[in-house]
N, C-alpha and C positions, 0 to 999 in steps of 0.2 A: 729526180736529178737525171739528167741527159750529160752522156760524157762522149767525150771520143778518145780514142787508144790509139796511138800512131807508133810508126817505127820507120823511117825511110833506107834503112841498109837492105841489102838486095841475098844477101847469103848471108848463114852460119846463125846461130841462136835467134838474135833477136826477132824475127819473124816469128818463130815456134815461138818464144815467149808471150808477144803481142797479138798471137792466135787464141792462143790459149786464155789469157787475163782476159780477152775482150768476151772469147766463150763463160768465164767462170764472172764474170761481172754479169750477163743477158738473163744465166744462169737462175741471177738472185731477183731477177726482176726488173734490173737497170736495163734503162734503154741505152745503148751502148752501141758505136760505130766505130767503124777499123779503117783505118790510111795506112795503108804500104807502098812500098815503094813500084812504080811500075815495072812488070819485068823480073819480080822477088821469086825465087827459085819456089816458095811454098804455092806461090799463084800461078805455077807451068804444071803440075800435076794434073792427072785425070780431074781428080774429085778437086778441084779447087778451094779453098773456105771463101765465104762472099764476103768480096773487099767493099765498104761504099767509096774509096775514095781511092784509086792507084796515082799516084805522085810522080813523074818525070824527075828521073832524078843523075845518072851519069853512066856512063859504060867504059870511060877509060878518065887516065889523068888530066888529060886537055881539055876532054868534058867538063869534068868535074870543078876545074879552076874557073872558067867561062862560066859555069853555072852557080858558083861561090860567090864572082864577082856581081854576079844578076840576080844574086838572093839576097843585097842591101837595101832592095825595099821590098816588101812582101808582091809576089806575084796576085795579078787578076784572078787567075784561075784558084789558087787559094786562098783567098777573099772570099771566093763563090762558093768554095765549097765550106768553108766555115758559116757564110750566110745563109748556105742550105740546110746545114748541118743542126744549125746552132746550138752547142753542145753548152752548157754551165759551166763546163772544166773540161779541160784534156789534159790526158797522162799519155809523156813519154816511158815507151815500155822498154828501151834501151838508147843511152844515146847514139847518134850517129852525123856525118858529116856534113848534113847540110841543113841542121836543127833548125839554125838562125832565120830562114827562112820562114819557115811554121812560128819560132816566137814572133818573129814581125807582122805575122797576118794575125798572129795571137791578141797581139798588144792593140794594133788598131781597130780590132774588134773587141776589146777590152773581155776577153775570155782570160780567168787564168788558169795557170797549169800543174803539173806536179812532175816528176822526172824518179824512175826504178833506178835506182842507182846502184848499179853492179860492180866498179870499181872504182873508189876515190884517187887513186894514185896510179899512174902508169907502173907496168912491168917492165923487167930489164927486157927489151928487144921489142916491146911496144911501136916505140915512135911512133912516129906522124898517123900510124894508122889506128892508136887508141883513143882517135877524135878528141886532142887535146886541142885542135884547133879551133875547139869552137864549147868542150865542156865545160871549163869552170865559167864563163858567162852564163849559160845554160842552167848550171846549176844557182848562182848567184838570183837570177831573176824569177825562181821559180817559188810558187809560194809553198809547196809541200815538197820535201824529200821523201822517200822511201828507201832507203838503205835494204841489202837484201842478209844482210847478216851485222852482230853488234861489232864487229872489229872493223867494217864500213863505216858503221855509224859513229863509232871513238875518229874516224881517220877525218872526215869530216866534219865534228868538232873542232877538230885540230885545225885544222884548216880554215876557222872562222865560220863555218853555218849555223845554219840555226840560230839565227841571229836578228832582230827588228822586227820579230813577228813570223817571220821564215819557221813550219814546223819542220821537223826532223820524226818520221816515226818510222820505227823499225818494222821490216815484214820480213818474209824468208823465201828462199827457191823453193817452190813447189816441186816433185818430182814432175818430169818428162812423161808426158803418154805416146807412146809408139803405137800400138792395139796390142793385138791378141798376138804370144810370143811362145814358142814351147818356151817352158821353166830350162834353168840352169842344170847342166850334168845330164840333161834331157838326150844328149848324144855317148855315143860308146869313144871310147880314146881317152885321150889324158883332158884333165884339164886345163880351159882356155882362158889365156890372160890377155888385155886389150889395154894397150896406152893411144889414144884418139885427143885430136884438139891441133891448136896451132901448137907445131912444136918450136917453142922458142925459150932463149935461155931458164926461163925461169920456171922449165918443168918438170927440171932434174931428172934430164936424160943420162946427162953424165951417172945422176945416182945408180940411176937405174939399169946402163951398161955395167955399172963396178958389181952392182949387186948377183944379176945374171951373170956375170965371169965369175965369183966367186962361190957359185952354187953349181960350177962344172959345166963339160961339155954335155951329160948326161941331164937336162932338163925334166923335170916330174912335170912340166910342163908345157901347152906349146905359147907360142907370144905375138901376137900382133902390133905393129908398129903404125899407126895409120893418121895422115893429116898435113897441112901446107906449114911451110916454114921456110929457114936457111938451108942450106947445104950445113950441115957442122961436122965435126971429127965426132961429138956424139953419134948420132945416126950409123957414120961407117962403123962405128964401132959395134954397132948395135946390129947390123946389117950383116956382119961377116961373122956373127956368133950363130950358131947351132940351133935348130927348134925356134929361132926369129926371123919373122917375114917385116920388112920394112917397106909401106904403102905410100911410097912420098908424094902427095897431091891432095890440093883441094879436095872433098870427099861432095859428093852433088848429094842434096838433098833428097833424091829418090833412093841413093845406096843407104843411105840413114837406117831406118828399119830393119835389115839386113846384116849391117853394120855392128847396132846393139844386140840384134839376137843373139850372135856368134859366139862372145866371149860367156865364159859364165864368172869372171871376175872382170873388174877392171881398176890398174892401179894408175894413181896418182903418184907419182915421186918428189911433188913441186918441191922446191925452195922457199914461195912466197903465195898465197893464193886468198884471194875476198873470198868467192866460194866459188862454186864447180858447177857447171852444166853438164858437164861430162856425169859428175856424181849425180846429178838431177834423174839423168836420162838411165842408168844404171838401177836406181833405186826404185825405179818407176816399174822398170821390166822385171825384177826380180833378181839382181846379179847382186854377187858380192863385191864390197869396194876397199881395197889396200889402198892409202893415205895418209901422208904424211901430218903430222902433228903441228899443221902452221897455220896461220890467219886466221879465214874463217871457217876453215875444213870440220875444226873439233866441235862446233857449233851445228854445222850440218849438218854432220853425220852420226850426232851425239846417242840421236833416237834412232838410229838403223840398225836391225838387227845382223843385218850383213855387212858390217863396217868393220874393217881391224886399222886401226889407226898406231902410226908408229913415229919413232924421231927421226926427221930428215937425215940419216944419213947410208951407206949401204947395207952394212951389218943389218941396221933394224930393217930395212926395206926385202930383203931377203930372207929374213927368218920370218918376214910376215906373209907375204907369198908361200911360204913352206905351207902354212896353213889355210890355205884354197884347196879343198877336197870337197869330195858329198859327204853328207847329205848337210851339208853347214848355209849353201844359198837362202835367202828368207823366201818369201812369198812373195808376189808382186804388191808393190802397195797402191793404196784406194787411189789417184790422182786427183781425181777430180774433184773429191771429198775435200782433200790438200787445197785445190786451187780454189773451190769453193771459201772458205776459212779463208784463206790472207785475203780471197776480194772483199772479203764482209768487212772486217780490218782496216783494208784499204776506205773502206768507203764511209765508215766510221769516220776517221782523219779528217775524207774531205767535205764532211758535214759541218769542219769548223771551217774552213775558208771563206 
């Protein structure tokens, strides 16, 4: 079986994600090729991964509309490269905004697909930018789902999939490989707590300033705030407390590594969450992870030995953080081992297609 692995978003997970699957798919033996997007902050590093196919895809919104409206019949150049390629299937490794174009050179090359499906339902402050513009078709015409946890997979049920043949089969987030990291508490000082990702409403910023105001100006611990979002009264709040540094920006893929070694926790406060990258990236490096008891968090995190999982609200988010000391961090875990197993899984599924 020949596959290809595509992702054409240019920053933030899904790159890492569709690096990695395509490595743990080659891994097992599968001949496997990777489409990125051109320009994708993982392919501007020294050590690049080898892309076969970089995609033209937008640099701002004018772009992007212009090349929306030029993606209603499949491109020459991806024609070419699917008749270069010629893959038996390709799986999208996450969705992104300008899919429609790959399914139209898909479909007339009568290759089909399968789509990682990392969130069935937007979050509150999503919008336009959780490529609803173009997922539920995406998902509609695909002939395998992959859900990345079962509370995905119920949401999408719900939703009508799995439906005429359409399989639905469940995988999980792999942890994150960074490389080689001192372990956790590996530094002298207090220890470090890390909230990272988009911060928007549904991360339970709010929680998580009520929580730190109610554990004092006297912090047992320090706190990093770091990631692109709104402006919100969250954040100031967060900002003007004692022992927290608040890092508001996009975070570039080269600080990444850097980034996860620092903290030797990192909490999730959400409200609502399919599952975590953030916890991916955490679990992989050996940190401990504070998280809330919602979606698909309890699932995730079920088997880590560094997981303290609590009820969204601040009391329990606070008394849970009390308990980030040493020597509590676990080990780092196997990843690859991890990403190995759901590709076998994975490929299992697409042996019925």
């Amino acid at each position: 079986m020949k596959l290809l692995v595509w992702h054409w978003g240019r920053r933030g997970a899904g790159p890492i994600f569709a690096v990695q699957l395509r490595d743990a798919l080659s891994a097992l033996g599968t001949n496997t090729a990777l489409s990125l997007a051109k320009g994708a902050e993982i392919l501007l590093a020294p050590n690049a991964t080898q892309c076969d196919w970089a995609e033209p895809t937008y640099t701002n919104a004018a772009d992007y509309l212009l090349q929306r409206t030029a993606s209603l019949l499949p491109s020459r150049s991806s024609l070419a490269h699917l008749r270069k390629i010629k893959p038996d299937i390709a799986i999208c490794a996450m969705p992104a905004l300008l899919d429609r174009r790959m399914v139209r050179a898909l479909r007339q090359c009568r290759i089909a697909y399968g789509v990682l499906v990392h969130d069935a339902m937007a979050h509150p402050g999503d919008g336009l930018s959780f490529r609803l513009l173009g997922q539920t078709k995406l998902l509609r015409n695909a002939a395998v789902l992959f859900p990345l946890s079962a509370h995905v997979a119920a949401q999408l049920r719900e939703q009508g999939f799995g439906r005429d043949g359409q399989i639905i089969s469940k995988l999980w987030h792999p942890p994150f490989d960074f490389g080689g990291m001192k372990p956790a508490f590996a530094h002298a000082g207090k220890p470090r707590v890390l909230s990272f990702g988009r911060l928007l409403p549904y991360k339970g910023l709010d929680l998580l300033a009520d929580a730190l105001t109610a554990l004092g100006p006297d912090l047992p611990f320090d706190v990093r705030i770091c990631g692109d979002g709104p402006v919100s009264e969250e954040l100031g709040r967060l900002r003007a407390l004692p022992g927290v540094e608040v890092d508001h920006r996009w975070i570039p893929e080269a600080e990444l590594p850097g980034l996860i070694e620092w903290p030797d926790a990192v909490v999730l406060p959400y409200r609502e969450a399919s599952q975590s990258g953030v916890a991916a990236a955490a679990i992989g490096q050996g940190r401990m992870v504070v998280a809330t008891n919602v979606g698909g968090l309890p699932e995730q995190l079920s088997a880590s030995p560094g997981a303290i999982l609590c009820e969204p609200n601040a009391a329990a988010i606070a008394a849970a953080l009390q308990q980030i000391k040493p020597p509590a961090a676990p080990a780092a875990t196997s990843t690859a081992a991890d990403w190995r197993r759901m590709a076998m899984k994975m490929l299992e599924t697409l042996r019925q297609v």
